[in-house]
C-alpha positions, 0 to 999 in steps of 0.5 A: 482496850477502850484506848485501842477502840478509840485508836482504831475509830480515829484512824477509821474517821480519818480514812472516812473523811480523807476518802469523802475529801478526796471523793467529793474534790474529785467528782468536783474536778471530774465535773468541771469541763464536761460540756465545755466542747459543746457549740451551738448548733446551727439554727434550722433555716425554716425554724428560724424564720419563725423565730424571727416573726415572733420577734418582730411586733409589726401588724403587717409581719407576715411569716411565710415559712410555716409549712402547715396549713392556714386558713384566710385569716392566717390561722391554724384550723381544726378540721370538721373530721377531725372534731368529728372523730374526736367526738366519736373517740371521747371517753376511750380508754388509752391503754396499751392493749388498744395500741397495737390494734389501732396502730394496724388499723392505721397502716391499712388504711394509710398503704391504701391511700398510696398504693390503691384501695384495690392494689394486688400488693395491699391484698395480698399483704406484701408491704411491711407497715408501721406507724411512724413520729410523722413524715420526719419519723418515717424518713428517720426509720428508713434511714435507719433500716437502710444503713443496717442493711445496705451498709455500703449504699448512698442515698441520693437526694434531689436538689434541692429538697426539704432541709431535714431530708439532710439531716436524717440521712446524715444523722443515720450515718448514710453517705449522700449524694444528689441529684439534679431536679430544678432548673432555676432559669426556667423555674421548674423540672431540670428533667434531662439532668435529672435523668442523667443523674439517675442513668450515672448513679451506681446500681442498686442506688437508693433514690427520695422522691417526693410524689407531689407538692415537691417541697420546697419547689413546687415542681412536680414532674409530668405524668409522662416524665414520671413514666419515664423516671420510673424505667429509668430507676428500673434500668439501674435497679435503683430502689425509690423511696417516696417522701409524701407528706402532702397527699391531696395538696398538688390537686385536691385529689387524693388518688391523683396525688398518689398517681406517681407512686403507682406508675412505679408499682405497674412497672415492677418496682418495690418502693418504699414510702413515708406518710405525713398526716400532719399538714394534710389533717391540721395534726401538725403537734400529734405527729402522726405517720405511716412507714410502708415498704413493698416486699416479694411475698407475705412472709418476706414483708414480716420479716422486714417489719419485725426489723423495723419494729425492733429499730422503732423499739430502740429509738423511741419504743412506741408512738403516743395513741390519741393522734393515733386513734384520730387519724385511724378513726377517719381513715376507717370511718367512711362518712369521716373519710368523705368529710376528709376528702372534701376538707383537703379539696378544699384547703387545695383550692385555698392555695390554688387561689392564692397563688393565681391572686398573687401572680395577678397583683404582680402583673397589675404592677408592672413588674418586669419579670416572669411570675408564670412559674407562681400558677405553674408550680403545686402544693404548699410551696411555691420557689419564688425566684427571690434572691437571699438579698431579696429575701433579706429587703423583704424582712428588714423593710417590710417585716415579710419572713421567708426562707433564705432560698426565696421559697414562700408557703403560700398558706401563709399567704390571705386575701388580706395580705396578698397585695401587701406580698405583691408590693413588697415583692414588687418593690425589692425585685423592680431593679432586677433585670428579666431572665 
């Protein structure tokens, strides 16, 4: 019997180890080749323009592609509000049960900033809000919310606009089309075209605008011109969804840089918006955002936030809350809203100032083209008119980093820098025949 055991206990060993062989030899096969198929995915084009300033170890580099905000000396600043609010912050608990409160609070008072303090669609609840990764998180949302219920439906992107727009869009498996928008002779608004654009474009289309500060060219249309875009997106039932990521930087006025999206709420319109608080209050690493989208009545804007909270729910759950409880505390605090108010002023007319010194120091020079458009265009960025063989001299020769279609965020721009710019400029376009 002992023989019979150990008969038995030898076939079961040999079963054992030919079953952990044939095991480990196949988890071995199946795991050769996995990624192999994977490439390398295409560099973003403003990330890489960082890459490549960090890389170069000249003092005189200059990197201006960066989209937030520098201060005269070229460097990240932390608001005053910001601080303040911190201060007021300190010591809080960052638990869940303070998460849904806060984040209501901020989309209160973020739909205010767009909409009006006083707007019938605010009082009377008919928006569907919720906080969002940022200005790219909200787009992302709206993309998502928009493929599950127009399944069928475009979106039409201006050209150009912000790069990631495409990959958002893209990514959320929503055919795209564009529209025209800038007129690269004149260096700014393309306006007929752009109507045509809109009054050719199937009914019931889904059109991105930018509000203000249009990145990455600068050109905001007039009020006038917005007046007119809005009936024409209202002729074709088209919906309007605002991407405004620079509230406050065209103007220095909050409610003037919201200006357009109003129009389109006198004449009827449901719109939809994505806010940024990440350049406008220095929060770029805290991504903080707002999703807002005007509806018929009350009880039709629950119904579109329970979807786009259960949208939010499978991407990335819930927002983090320090960047969270920062910008609600100076949205909701009127002191730190005021000290806001003047901070954005402020940073605008940084920007406003640079742009007029730049485009003096190019006509001191002789330059024989047109910089008018420098001072013409608003915000952040400025569409310089610099080819890619530009662009190219720029960075090989004078350790200047840009973006391939020429656009400059003139934040990276100081007056410590700006002759050096203007030279740089001057010396690789001097051969360049005026428009």
């Amino acid at each position: 019997m002992w023989r019979c055991c150990r008969a038995v206990a030898s076939r079961f060993m040999c079963t054992s180890t030919s079953t952990s062989t044939s095991t480990s030899t196949s988890t071995s096969i199946s795991a050769v080749g996995w990624w192999d198929h994977v490439g390398l995915a295409p560099k973003d084009p403003i990330l890489s323009v960082t890459e490549a300033f960090l890389a170069d170890t000249n003092p005189y580099r200059i990197n201006l592609g960066v989209g937030a905000y520098r201060d005269d000396e070229g460097k990240p600043i932390v608001l005053q509000c910001v601080r303040n609010a911190e201060a007021k912050i300190a010591g809080s608990d960052f638990m869940e049960s303070h998460s849904n409160a806060v984040s209501s609070k901020l989309v209160e008072e973020s739909v205010k900033l767009v909409y009006g303090r006083d707007a019938d669609v605010v009082k009377e609840g008919r928006f569907a809000g919720v906080q969002a990764l940022s200005g790219t998180g909200a787009c992302r949302l709206f993309a998502e919310f928009q493929r599950h219920f127009y399944p069928e439906s475009q979106i039409f992107l201006p050209v150009p606009t912000w790069s990631n727009h495409h990959n958002i869009w893209r990514d959320a498996q929503v055919p795209e089309r564009t529209f025209r928008y800038y007129h690269p002779d004149s260096k700014g608004l393309h306006f007929r075209a752009l109507l045509d654009d809109i009054k050719n474009a199937p009914n019931r289309s889904f059109f991105l605008l930018h509000p203000c500060a249009h990145n990455p060219t600068g050109v905001d249309p007039t009020e006038e011109q917005w007046r007119e875009i809005s009936l024409a997106l209202k002729a074709k039932n088209h919906f309007p969804f605002f991407d405004m990521a620079y509230q406050g930087f065209a103007s220095g006025n909050l409610d003037k840089d919201a200006q357009a999206i109003r129009i389109f709420l006198d004449d009827g319109h449901l719109v939809g918006c994505a806010q940024s608080f990440a350049k406008t209050m220095g929060l770029y690493g805290h991504r903080v955002g707002c999703l807002s989208i005007l509806c018929m009545d009350s009880k039709q804007a629950s119904a579109v936030k329970s979807q786009l909270q259960q949208i939010a729910r499978a991407m990335y759950s819930s927002p983090p809350v320090h960047g969270l409880l920062l910008v609600s505390t100076i949205l909701s605090d009127p002191d730190l809203m005021a000290l806001w108010v003047e901070e954005v002023k402020v940073m605008a007319n940084r920007i406003e100032k640079m742009r007029a010194t730049l485009r003096e120091n190019l006509e001191r020079l002789g330059s024989p083209l047109n910089w008018e458009h420098i001072t013409d265009q608003v915000g952040m960025f400025c569409f310089s008119g610099l080819s890619q063989e530009h662009v190219d001299r720029l960075s090989k020769e004078f350790h200047i980093y840009m973006t391939h279609d020429g656009r400059i965020s003139m934040a990276g721009v100081t007056t410590s820098n700006v002759k050096y710019l203007a030279n740089a400029i001057h010396e690789v376009t001097r051969s360049t025949k005026a428009a």
